[in-house]
Every structure is written in C-alpha cells, then in structure tokens.
C-alpha positions, -999 to 999 in steps of 0.1 A, spaced: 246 259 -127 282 275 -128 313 252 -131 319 250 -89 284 243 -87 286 202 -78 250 199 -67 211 204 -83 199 206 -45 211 202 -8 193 197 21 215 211 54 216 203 90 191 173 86 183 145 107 182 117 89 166 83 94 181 53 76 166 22 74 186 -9 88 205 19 114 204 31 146 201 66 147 195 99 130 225 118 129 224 154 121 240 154 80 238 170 47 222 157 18 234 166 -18 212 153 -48 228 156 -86 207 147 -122 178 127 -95 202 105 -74 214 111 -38 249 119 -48 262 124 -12 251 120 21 279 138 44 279 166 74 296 199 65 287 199 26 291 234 11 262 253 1 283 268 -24 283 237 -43 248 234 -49 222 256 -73 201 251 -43 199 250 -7 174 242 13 177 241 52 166 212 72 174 221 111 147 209 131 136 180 105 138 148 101 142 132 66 129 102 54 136 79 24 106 89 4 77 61 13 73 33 -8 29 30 -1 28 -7 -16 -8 -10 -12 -33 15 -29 -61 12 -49 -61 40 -77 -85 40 -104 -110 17 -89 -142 42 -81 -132 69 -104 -114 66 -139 -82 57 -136 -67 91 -157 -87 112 -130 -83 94 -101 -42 93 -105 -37 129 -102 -56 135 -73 -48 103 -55 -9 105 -62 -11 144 -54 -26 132 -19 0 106 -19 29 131 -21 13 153 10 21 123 28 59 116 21 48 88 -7 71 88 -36 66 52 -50 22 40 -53 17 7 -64 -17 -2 -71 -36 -34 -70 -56 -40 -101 -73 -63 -117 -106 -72 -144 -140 -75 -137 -165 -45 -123 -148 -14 -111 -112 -4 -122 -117 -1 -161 -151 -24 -160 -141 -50 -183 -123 -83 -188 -99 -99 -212 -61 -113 -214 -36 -87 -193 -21 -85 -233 -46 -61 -241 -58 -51 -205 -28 -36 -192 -9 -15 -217 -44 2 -218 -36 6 -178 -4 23 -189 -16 44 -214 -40 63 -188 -16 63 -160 11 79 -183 14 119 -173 -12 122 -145 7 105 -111 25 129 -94 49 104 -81 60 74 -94 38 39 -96 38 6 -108 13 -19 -104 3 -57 -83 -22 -76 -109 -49 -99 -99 -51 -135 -122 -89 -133 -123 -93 -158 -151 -77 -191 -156 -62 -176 -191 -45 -148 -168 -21 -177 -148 -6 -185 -186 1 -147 -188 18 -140 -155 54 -146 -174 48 -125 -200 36 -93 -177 70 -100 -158 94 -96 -193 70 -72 -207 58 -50 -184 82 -59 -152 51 -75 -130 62 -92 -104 36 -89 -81 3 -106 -83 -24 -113 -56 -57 -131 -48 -89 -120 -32 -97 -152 -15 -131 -139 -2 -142 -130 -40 -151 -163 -52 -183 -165 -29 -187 -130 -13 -193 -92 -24 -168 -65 -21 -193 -44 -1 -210 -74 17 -230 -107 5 -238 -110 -34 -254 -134 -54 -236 -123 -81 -195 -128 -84 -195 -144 -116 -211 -114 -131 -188 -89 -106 -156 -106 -118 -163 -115 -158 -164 -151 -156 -164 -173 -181 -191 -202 -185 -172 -232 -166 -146 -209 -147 -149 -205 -106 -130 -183 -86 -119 -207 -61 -92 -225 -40 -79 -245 -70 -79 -215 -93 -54 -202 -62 -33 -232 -65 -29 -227 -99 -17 -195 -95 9 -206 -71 23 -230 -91 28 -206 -117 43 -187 -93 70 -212 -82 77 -221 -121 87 -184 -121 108 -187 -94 126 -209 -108 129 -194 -145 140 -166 -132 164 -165 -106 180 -130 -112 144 -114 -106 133 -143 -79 136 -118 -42 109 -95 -67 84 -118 -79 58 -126 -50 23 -134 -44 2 -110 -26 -33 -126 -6 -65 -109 8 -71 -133 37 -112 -139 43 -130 -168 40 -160 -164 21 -184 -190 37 -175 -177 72 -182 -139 58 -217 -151 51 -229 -169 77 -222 -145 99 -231 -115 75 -265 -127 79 -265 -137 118 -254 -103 122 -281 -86 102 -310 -113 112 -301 -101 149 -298 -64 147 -288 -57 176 -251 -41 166 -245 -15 146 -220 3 123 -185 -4 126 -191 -30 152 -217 -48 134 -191 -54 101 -161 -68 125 -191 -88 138 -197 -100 104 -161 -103 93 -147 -119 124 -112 -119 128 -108 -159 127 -123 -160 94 -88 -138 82 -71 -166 107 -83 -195 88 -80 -177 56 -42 -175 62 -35 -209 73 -56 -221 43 -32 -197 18 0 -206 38 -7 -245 38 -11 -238 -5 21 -220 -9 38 -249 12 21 -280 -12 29 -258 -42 67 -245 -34 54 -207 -39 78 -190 -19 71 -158 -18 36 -149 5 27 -116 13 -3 -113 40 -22 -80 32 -38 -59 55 -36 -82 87 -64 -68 109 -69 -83 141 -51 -107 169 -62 -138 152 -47 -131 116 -14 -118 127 -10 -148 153 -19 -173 126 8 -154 99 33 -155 132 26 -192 137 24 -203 95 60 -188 99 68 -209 120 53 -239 109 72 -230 74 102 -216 77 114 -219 41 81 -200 30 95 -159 32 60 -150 45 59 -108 48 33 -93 71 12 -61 59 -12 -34 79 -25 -4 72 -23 27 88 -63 24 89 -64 -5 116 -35 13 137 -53 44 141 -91 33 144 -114 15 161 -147 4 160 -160 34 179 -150 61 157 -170 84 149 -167 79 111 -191 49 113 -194 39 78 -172 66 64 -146 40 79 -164 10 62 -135 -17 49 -121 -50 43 -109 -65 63 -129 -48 85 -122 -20 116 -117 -38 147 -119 -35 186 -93 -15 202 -80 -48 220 -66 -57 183 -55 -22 173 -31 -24 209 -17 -62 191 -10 -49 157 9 -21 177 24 -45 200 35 -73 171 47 -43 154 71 -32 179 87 -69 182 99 -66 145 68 -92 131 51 -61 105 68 -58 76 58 -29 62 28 -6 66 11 10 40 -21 29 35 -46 4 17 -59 38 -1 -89 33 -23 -107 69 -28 -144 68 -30 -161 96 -27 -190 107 -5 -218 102 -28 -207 68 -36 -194 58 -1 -225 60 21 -264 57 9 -281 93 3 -314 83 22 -295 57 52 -260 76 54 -253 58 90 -263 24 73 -234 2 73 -243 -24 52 -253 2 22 -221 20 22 -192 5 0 -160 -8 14 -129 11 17 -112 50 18 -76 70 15 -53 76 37 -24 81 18 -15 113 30 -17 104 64 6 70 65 42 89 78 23 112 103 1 89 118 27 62 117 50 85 135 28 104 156 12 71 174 44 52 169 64 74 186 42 75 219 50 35 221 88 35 213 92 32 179 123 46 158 128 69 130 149 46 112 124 12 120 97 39 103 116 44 74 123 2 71 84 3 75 73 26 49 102 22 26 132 0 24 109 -34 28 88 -31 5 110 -14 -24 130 -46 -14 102 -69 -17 85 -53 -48 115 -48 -65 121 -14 -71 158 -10 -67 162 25 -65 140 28 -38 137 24 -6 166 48 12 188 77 13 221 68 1 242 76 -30 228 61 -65 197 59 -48 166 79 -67 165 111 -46 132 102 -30 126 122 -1 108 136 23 110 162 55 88 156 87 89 186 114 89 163 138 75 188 165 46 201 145 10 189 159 -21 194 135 -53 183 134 -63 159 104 -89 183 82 -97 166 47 -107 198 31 -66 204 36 -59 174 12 -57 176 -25 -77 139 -27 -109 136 -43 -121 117 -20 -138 153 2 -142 134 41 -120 112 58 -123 88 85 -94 105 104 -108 136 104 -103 153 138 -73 134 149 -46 149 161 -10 136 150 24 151 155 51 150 132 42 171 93 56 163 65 68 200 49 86 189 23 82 158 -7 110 152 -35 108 128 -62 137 118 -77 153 153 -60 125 177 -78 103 193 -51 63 178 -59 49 192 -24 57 219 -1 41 232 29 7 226 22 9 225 -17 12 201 -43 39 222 -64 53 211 -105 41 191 -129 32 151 -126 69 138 -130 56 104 -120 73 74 -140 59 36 -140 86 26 -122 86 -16 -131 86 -3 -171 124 -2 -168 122 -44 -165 125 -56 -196 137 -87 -217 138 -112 -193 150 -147 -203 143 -177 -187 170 -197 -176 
C-alpha cells in the first residue's frame, strides 16, 4: 500500500443497516489492519488498496449465529470447516457452539480442565470464521469449574438441557445415565439446575466487570410430559411425521419448562436467563409473562430461523426432525408476530449438521421416530430472516439488532456486533433484490439435503468479511480459515 493509501479495503455507495437506528443511508465503509476505521459518504477510492462497490446492497454487521451445534455428529476438526464455511455463505462471522460431555461431541466425560483445551486444540485452524463456545455443567464436579472456564478460557456462557435428565435426544430412552456419563449417585435433575444457578449468581457477583457476559442458557422441555405423550402418540398412530413429534412434544411442555426454569433463577438470584429456541405460542407467552412476573431477572428470548420458516407440513418430514419440535403454522404466524413487537431477542440458526445417512433410517426413511433430531441452516439465517421478514414489516437495521448487536452484547464479544469504527470489520453484503431458490447441493455444508430446500427467499448475501478479509464471495468460500476463538482473548480475571 503506497504512502496516500489510508485504507486495506472500501466498500462504496452502500446501504447500510445499523443496529439501534432508523435507517439505511447510502455511505462508505473504509476498513484498516481488521477494524472498521470509517464509516462516512464520499470516502476516496484513492485511499484505499482496494475498492469494492456496493450500489444496490445492503450491508450488515457480520452475524453473530449464537446458537450452533458444531462437532456433535461429525468430529469436531471436520465438521468446523465445513460447517463454519456454510456459516460464512450466510453472512455469519461469529459461531458459538453449544457443547458439552457425554455421547456425541467428543464421546467422553471428565472435568472441563482437561475437556476443553482438547476442544480448542481441534477447533484451532479449521473455522473459517470466528467461534467461541456455550458449555453444558453435565456433572456436579463441572458447577465447581464454571469460574475457572470464565478466567481461563473466557466462558461465560453455560446452559442446561432440562429434558435430558429423563428423555432421549432423538425421542424416549431408558438410558441417560449412560448418554450423559454419569457418575454412580449423580442425577441430572432440577436440583443439579439449581446448583448451577447459584454458581451462576456467585459469579455475578465476583465478577462485576464481566457480569452483562456471563449468563445461563436453558433448553425448555419437560421430560415427564415428553414421555407421556411420546408414547400416547405412538400407541395411537394415527399422526404422522412432523405432526406426530409436535404431538409428542407439545408446546405446554416448553411452557411449563420455562416457568419451572424462570421460578429457579428467581429463588436462586441468577440473573441472567436466556430462553433457547422458543417454538410455539405457549413458550413465548410463558417467557413474555415470567418477564413480567420478574422484572429484575434480564430474561432474553431465542428462535431459530427453523421455526420461522417451517411448518409441520413441509415436505421435509423428518429431514426437518428437531427439538423443540416443528410446529403448526398458527405458531410460526406468533413467533413472527411477537417478533415484530420487539419480544425476540435475537435469532439464530440452531445449526447441528447431520448428515443423510445418519439423519433418517435406511430401510423407514419417512419414519419419524427413527430419524435423529436436528439440521443446519446456517447459511440461510440472513436470507430467510430478511426475505420472510421483509413481507411483514421488519427493518434492516431491527435484522441486524437480531442477528448481531444482541447477542455479541449478551455473549460478550465486544468487537462484535456492528459497523462502526474499532469495531472488527465483520461484514456482510445482501443484494437485497436477488430471489433464489434454496438448493443444498449449492452449500459448502456437509450436511448434503436441507429441510429448506425448494424455498424461495429474496435478499443474497454476495459478499462475507471477517475482520475486513473477504472469506465468501458470490457463491464461494474464498481464503484460508482465519477464524479466531474469539472468548480466548478473556483472561486473568480476578474476583473482587
């Protein structure tokens, strides 16, 4: 770069959409040594080593996806460059993964101390955007460790599967101690969740300068109600597919499940509660009313892009198998509609890759109860968002709150989150008139299907930069994996 070169890249004549503002004026965006180092109309292109032009698009903060499940039906070192490949298709910049012991993910137990730097090590060089990671407490010895994974390792996020103690992850088991590497003596139950919370609240407390970042993340299903009805459903067999597992799942077993984790966090002083994947009227109105029953409790409200864009009558029957499950279109309209009056937080993807061969049986394909929960979507979280969300009023600048400023806030990631000088220049370019149709042999996932397949959406992400380096352009997942764990820059906290 010659001396009157200011710039390492600069986007012209973009719209841009801001979180926490009211429109997208038409600017320039210049980016110096990875930071947005100006954001101003009529930048000169002669100040820049490069120029790219960016009339007709929209840009985006690049997209924080907060909820993703890498590594757990593949190896981890495998499944992060194609799943963080996929993620940067879609405009995602920042993945963070839940993870935890116990069968899948690495298929083992043991303290965090030994379990996660061994996380690290096989994430390190193969994410093509940057990650960091939620961890479950799935033994009581894991509680005494939650402090140390926060001065460590920068953890601040941590989350329970409150249907795990009793039910399967693909549908009823007999077998949980064995799934999540119990000890003798040790139940995954409502007081092992209480304990956890009042971890959580002593960290709070002993650390107030990281105290907006440390939070507690819930999967809200009750177990009992999951199998009682699990095996009304199957006894009568009169539904099928997709409708048959909201049957089984119904949506006032997530309902219960959230007053049940909301009356905890009050009777322990845990503060921070985020509700994951809310998935039908009766879970988001019971978060809405816990809320308001609790106003001192900073409850966040999650869904995915899964449950805003199907129902249970798609056509990818099981292919769309998860938890919580699919639901009636009824419930997709009230996510939509609670959406829209500002009570979602953020939405993310819920992405958990798992290919064909393991996702449906080879001799019952169309067999709901023998196909294994969950599927990405990744790369389609800022197109589908914005294609459907668009069509009901929503914003370009309440999208990029959505997908990027609240949770970076939440999860603290500092840099994160929007376009504006000494940020990390994360960002992303939408043509906000293109219309495709959703084809997963066009995504670099592993995955090989999706349940969006067919769909059309408008509004195509064209361009992807992390931290101002291009990583995917116009159909092509371009460089090499720059991604960095993006909570290892935490470190040496002291308690107060």
């Amino acid at each position: 770069m010659s001396d009157g070169q200011r710039y390492d890249l600069l986007v012209k004549g973009v719209r841009l959409a801001r979180p926490n503002q009211n429109e997208t004026a038409t600017t320039d965006i210049a980016v110096k040594d990875g930071k947005f180092a100006q954001v101003a109309p009529g930048l000169s292109a002669a100040d820049a080593r490069e120029v790219v032009d960016g009339e007709g698009l929209i840009a985006f903060p690049g997209l924080v996806d907060a909820h993703m499940h890498v590594g757990i039906y593949s190896p981890l070192e495998q499944d992060a460059v194609t799943e963080s490949k996929a993620a940067a298709m879609g405009g995602v910049t920042s993945a963070i993964t839940y993870f935890r012991t116990g069968d899948y993910y690495l298929n083992k137990s043991g303290p965090y101390e030994e379990f996660f730097p061994e996380v690290l090590r096989l994430s390190e060089g193969n994410y093509w955007v940057d990650y960091a990671y939620h961890l479950a407490p799935i033994n009581r010895f894991h509680i005494d460790e939650m402090p140390l994974l926060l001065e460590k390792h920068g953890v601040s996020s941590f989350k329970i599967f409150m249907f795990y103690g009793g039910h399967g992850l693909h549908g009823r088991s007999a077998n949980q101690r064995n799934f999540l590497h119990l000890q003798e003596g040790e139940s995954y139950d409502l007081a092992h969740f209480e304990f956890i919370m009042r971890k959580l609240s002593e960290m709070l407390e002993a650390y107030p300068d990281r105290a907006d970042a440390i939070s507690l993340s819930l999967h809200c299903e009750v177990a009992d109600i999951l199998n009682a009805y699990t095996a009304m459903v199957e006894r009568d067999g009169k539904l099928k597919g997709l409708r048959a597992y909201h049957a089984a799942r119904p949506p006032h077993s997530e309902g219960l499940a959230v007053f049940i984790a909301a009356y905890l966090a009050y009777e322990t002083g845990a503060a921070n509660i985020n509700l994951l994947h809310l998935s039908s009227r009766k879970a988001l109105e019971a978060a809405i009313m816990m809320r308001d029953l609790f106003p001192h409790i900073d409850f966040k409200r999650e869904v995915t892009i899964g449950h805003l864009l199907l129902d249970v009558d798609s056509p990818a029957g099981p292919l769309a198998k998860v938890n919580p499950p699919i639901r009636p279109r009824e419930d997709v309209e009230y996510l939509w509609e609670r959406l829209l009056a500002g009570d979602v937080d953020w939405v993310v993807s819920d992405h958990a890759c798992c290919k064909h061969e393991l996702k449906v049986s080879r001799d019952d394909p169309g067999d709901i109860w023998l196909a294994k929960s969950g599927f990405g979507g990744t790369e389609y979280l800022l197109s589908g968002l914005f294609s459907e969300g668009r069509k009901r009023g929503l914003s370009p600048n309440r999208i990029a709150e959505l997908t990027s400023w609240n949770p970076a806030r939440r999860f603290g990631l500092a840099g994160k989150g929007d376009v504006a000088e000494g940020y990390d220049a994360d960002l992303v370019l939408l043509d906000p008139s293109q219309t495709f149709v959703v084809r997963a042999a066009e995504s670099p996932s592993g995955q090989g299907y999706t349940p969006f397949e067919g769909q059309e959406l408008t509004g195509k992400v064209v361009k992807t930069f992390l931290r101002g380096e291009l990583v995917y352009d116009g159909g092509e997942v371009v460089g090499r994996p720059r991604g960095r764990y993006a909570k290892g820059l935490v470190r040496s906290l002291k308690p107060v």
